[in-house]
C-alpha positions as CSV (number, residue, x, y, z in Angstrom):
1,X,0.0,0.0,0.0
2,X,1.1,3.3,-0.9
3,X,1.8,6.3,1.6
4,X,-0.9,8.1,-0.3
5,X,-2.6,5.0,0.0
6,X,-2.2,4.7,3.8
7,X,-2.8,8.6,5.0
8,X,-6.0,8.3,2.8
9,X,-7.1,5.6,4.7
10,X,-6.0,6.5,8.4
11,X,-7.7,10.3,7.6
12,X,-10.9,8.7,6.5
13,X,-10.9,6.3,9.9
14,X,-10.1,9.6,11.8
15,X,-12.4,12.3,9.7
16,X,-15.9,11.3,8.7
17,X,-16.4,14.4,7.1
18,X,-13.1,13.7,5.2
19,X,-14.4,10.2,4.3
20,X,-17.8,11.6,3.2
21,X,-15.9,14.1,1.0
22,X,-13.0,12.2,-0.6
23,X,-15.3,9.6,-1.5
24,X,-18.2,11.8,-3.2
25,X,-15.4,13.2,-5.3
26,X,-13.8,10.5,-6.4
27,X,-17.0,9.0,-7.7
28,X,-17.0,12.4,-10.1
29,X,-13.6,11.6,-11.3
30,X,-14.6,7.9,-11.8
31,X,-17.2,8.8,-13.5
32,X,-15.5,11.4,-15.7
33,X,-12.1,9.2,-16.5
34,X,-14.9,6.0,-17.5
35,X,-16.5,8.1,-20.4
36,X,-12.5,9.7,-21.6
37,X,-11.5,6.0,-21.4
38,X,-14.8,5.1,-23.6
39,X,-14.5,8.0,-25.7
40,X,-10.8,6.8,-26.4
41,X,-11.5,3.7,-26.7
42,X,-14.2,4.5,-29.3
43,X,-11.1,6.3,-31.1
44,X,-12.6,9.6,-30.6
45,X,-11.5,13.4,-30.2
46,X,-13.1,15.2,-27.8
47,X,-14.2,17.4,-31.1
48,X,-15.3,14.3,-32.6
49,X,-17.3,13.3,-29.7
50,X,-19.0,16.6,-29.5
51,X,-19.9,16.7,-33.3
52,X,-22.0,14.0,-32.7
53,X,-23.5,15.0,-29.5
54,X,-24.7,18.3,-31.0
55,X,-22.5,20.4,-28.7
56,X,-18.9,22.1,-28.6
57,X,-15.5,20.6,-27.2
58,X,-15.3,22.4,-24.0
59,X,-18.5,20.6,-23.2
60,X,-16.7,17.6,-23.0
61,X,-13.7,18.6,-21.9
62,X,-16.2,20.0,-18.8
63,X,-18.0,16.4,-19.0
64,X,-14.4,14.4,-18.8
65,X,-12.9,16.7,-15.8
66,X,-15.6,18.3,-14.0
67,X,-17.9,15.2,-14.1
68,X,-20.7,16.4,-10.9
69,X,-24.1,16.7,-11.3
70,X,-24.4,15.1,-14.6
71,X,-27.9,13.9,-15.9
72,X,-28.9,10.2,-16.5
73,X,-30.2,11.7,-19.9
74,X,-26.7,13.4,-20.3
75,X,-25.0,9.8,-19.4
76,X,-27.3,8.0,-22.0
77,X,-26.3,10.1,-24.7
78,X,-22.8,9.9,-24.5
79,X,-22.7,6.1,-24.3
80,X,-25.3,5.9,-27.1
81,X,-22.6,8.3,-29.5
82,X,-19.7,6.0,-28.5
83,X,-21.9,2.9,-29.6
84,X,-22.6,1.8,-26.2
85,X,-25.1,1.4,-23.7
86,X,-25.6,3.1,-20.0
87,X,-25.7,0.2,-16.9
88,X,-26.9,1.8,-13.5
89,X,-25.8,-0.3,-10.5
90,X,-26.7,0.2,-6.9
91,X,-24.2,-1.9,-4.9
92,X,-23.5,-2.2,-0.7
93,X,-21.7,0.3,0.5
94,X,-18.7,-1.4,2.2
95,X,-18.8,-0.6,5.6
96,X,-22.8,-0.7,5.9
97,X,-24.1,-2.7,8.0
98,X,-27.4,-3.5,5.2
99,X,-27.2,-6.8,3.5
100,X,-25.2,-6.7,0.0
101,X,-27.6,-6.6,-2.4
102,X,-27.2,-4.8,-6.1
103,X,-29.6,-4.1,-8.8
104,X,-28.8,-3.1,-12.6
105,X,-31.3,-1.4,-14.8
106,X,-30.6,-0.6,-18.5
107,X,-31.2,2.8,-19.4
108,X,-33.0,3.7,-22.7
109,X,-34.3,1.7,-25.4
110,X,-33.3,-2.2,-25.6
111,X,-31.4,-3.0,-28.8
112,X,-34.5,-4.8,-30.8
113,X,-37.3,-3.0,-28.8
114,X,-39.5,-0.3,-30.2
């Protein structure tokens, strides 16, 4: 484990408020790194990817890095330019004390549905 590692995870057994934080904004740059990897992986430009979307590059570039309060709807497009689908997953949170239980949903229409 990494001293980054290791601090992050003492602070966030000492700081709840620390914990809450660090973990609500890591989530944004999850999210945010997941659609540059997909939009990379798709072979795309940031310019390409907003030629399709109907908007500019600094949209994306904002999308990619600044990734909070994004819209399902905003989500669903994205994946649906880069030829893909949107999963939504609600998992345990590790340290609850609830039973692990997850549920996916797919977003938008089905491939073969009308």
């Amino acid at each position: 484990m990494s001293d980054l590692k290791k601090y992050v995870a003492d602070r966030k057994g000492r700081d709840r408020e620390f914990a809450e934080r660090f973990d609500e904004g890591y989530a944004r740059f999850k999210i945010g790194a997941t659609l540059r990897k997909a939009r990379e992986a798709a072979g795309l430009s940031q310019e390409e990817l907003a030629t399709r979307l109907k908007t500019k590059k600094p949209a994306i570039s904002r999308i990619e890095n600044h990734a909070e309060d994004i819209k399902l709807s905003t989500l669903e497009k994205v994946a649906a330019a880069l030829g893909k689908r949107l999963t939504v997953k609600i998992a345990s949170n590790p340290g609850s004390t609830m039973s692990p239980q997850g549920n996916s949903w797919y977003c938008g229409r089905q491939p073969g549905l009308s």
